[in-house]
Structure formats: C-alpha cells, structure tokens
C-alpha positions as CSV (number, residue, x, y, z in Angstrom):
1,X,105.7,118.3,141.3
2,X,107.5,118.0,137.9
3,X,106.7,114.8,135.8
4,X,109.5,112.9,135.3
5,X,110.3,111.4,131.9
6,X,110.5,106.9,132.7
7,X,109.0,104.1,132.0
8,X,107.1,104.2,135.0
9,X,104.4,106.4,135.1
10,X,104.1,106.6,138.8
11,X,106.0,109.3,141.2
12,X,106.7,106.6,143.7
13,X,108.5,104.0,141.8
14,X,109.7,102.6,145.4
15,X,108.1,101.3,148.1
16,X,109.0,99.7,151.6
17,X,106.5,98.3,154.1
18,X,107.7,97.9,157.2
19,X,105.2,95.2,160.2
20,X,104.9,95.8,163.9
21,X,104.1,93.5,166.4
22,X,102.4,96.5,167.8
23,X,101.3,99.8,167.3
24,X,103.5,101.5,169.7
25,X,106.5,100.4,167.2
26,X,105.0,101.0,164.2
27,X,104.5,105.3,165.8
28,X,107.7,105.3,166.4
29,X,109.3,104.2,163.2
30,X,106.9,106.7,161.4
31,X,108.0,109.6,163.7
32,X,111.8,108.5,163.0
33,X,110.8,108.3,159.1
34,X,109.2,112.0,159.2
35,X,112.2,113.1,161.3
36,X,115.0,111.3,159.2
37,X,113.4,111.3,155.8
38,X,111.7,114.2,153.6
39,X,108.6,112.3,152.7
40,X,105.0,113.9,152.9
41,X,102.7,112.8,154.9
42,X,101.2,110.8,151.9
43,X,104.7,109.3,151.4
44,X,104.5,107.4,155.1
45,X,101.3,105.5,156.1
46,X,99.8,103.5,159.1
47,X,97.8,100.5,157.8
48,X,96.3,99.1,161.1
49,X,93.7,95.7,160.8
50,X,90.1,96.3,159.6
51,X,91.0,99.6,158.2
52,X,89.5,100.5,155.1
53,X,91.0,102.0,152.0
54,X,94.3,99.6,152.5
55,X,94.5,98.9,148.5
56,X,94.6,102.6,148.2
57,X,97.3,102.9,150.8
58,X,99.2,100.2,149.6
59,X,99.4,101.2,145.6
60,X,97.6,104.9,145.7
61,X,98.3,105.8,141.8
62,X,96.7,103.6,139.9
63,X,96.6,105.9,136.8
64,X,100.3,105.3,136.9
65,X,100.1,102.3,136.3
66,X,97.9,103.3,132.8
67,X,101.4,105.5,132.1
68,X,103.7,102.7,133.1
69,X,101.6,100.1,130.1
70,X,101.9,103.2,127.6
71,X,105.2,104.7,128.3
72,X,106.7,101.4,129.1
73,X,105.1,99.6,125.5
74,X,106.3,102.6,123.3
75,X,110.1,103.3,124.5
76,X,110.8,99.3,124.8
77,X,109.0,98.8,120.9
78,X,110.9,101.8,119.6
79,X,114.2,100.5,121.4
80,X,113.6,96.7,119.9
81,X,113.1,98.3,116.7
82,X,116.7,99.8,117.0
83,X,118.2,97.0,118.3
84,X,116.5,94.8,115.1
85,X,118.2,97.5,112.8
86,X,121.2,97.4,114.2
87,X,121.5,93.4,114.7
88,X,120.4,93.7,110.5
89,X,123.4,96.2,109.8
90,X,125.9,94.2,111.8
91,X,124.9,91.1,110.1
92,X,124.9,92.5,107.0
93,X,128.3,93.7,107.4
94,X,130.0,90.4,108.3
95,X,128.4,89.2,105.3
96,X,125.9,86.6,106.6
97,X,124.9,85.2,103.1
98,X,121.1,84.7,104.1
99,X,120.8,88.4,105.2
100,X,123.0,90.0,102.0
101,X,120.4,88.0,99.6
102,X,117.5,88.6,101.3
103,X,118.1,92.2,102.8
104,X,114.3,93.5,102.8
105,X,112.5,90.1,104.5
106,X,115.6,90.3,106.8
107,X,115.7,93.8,108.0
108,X,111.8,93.3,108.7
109,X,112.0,90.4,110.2
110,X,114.7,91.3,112.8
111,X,112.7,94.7,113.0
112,X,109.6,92.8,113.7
113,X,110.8,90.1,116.2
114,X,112.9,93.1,118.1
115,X,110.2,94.9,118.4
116,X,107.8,92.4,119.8
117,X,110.9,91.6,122.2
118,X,110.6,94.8,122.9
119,X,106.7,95.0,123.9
120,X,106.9,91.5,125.5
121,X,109.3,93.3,127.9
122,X,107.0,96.4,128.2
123,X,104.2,94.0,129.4
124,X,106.5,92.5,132.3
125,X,106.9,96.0,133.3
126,X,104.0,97.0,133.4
127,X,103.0,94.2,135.8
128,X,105.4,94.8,138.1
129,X,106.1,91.4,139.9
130,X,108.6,93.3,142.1
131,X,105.5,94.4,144.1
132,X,103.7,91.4,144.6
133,X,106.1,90.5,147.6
134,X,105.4,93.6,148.8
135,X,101.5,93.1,148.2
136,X,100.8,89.8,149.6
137,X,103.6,90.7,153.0
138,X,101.4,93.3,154.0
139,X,98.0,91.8,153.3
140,X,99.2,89.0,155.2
141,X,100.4,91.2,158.0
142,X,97.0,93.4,158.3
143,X,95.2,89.6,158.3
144,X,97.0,88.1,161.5
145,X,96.3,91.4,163.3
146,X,99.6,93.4,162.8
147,X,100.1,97.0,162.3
148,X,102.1,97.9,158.8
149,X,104.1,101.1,158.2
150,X,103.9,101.9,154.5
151,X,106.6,104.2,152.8
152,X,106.4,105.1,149.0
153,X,109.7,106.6,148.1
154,X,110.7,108.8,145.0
155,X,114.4,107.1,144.7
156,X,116.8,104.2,145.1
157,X,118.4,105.9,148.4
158,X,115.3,107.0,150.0
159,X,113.5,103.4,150.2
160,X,117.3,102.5,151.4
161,X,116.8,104.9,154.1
162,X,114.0,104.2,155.2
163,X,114.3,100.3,155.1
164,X,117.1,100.8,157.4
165,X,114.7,103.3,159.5
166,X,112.6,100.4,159.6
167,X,115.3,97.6,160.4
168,X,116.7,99.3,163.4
169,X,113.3,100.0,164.6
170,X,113.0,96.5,164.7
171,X,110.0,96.0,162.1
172,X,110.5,93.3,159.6
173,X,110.3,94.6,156.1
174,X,109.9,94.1,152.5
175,X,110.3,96.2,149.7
176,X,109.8,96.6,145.9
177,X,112.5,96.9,143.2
C-alpha cells in the first residue's frame, strides 16, 4: 500500500467500534461490513471478553504513532514558523512602531513563539484525545461481558459507512475523529 503524505503516520486514521448485546449481532454486522464495505479482514475485528491481544486490536500500529509525533512536530513547527514571518511582515507593513525599531528581536520573537505554537499543537496531535472515547467505550464494553465489532477505516466516508452499518444493525457505537 502506498504511504500517504499526513500528519498522521498511521494507515487507519479512522476508527469505529461498534458493541453487541450478543454475539449473534455483532456476526452479522461484520458480515454486512465485509459485504458493504472494502475493508480487509484486518480492517474489521471481533473483540469478544477475556480475549487476549485486545490493545493490539484496538490501536494495531503503534509505530504510527512514532510518525504521527515526528511528522506531526515538523510540518506544524515549519508551518508556525511561517505564520511568525508573516504575522512580522504584516506588522511591519502597517507600521507597528515597536516592530519597525526593533525588526531583528521582532521577527525572532514572532518566529520563535509561532513556532512553539506550532509544536504545542504537534503534541495534541500526537496524543490523539479523539480516541480515548473510543478507548475507554470498548474497554468498558469487553469488561461487562459484551462483544465489540472493531472497524479501522482509511477515510472520512468509510468510518461513515460503516457507523451507519453499525447503527442499523442496532449496535451502539463510538468513533474517533
């Protein structure tokens, strides 16, 4: 599969768990998934209780997540470092007296404090809170006893499909961003 170029360094950026009552739902929804949906057999997993390997299941490329703090720390620098030049430039052009007498400790300053911006936001994305919902729901699921259906998607309309998969199958669900 080709890499592609975000700041995510994971092929599944997406991911939708979907918990059964019982097992006999959660084979169904899967079937309708595989049927529906073109997702691997990796892509669409049955977490039952007591199973081992459910971390693994649950967020299976953790060297993407080494990618996403890399990727995600250098574009966001580089892009508060441009935003810092240009907030210097437009200043300077509408003549902010502090900036147009102190033109070198200004440019660096905005450079610096843009940049920093920038990593501050690399670090929240590398985190990514958008999956602790996701996390704890199915944790909490596989500890009463339930059965969850686990879907890692490659795109915005494929976790859309197959939430609604999982809706009209009657599953309640919860997703990442």
């Amino acid at each position: 599969m080709e890499e592609k170029m975000a700041l995510t360094g994971e092929q599944s950026d997406h991911k939708v768990a979907g918990i059964a009552k019982d097992r006999a739902a959660a084979d169904s929804a899967i079937k309708t998934l595989r049927e529906r949906l073109s997702l691997g057999g990796a892509a669409v997993q049955l977490l039952t209780p007591g199973e081992e390997g459910v971390n693994q299941a649950l967020e299976p490329e953790s060297r993407g997540i080494w990618k996403t703090l890399v990727r995600s720390h250098l574009w966001l620098a580089g892009v508060g470092a441009v935003i810092g030049v240009l907030v210097f430039l437009l200043m300077f052009q509408l003549e902010v007296r502090f900036v147009v007498d102190n033109a070198m400790a200004s440019v660096a300053l905005l450079v610096v404090f843009c940049t920093i911006g920038g990593l501050l936001i690399g670090g929240a994305l590398t985190l990514r809170p958008d999956h602790m919902p996701f996390l704890v729901a199915a944790r909490a699921a596989l500890g009463k006893g339930q059965t969850v259906v686990v879907v890692h998607a490659e795109t915005l309309e494929q976790v859309q499909q197959a939430q609604d998969i999982l809706d009209q199958a009657g599953l309640q669900t919860v997703r990442t961003l």
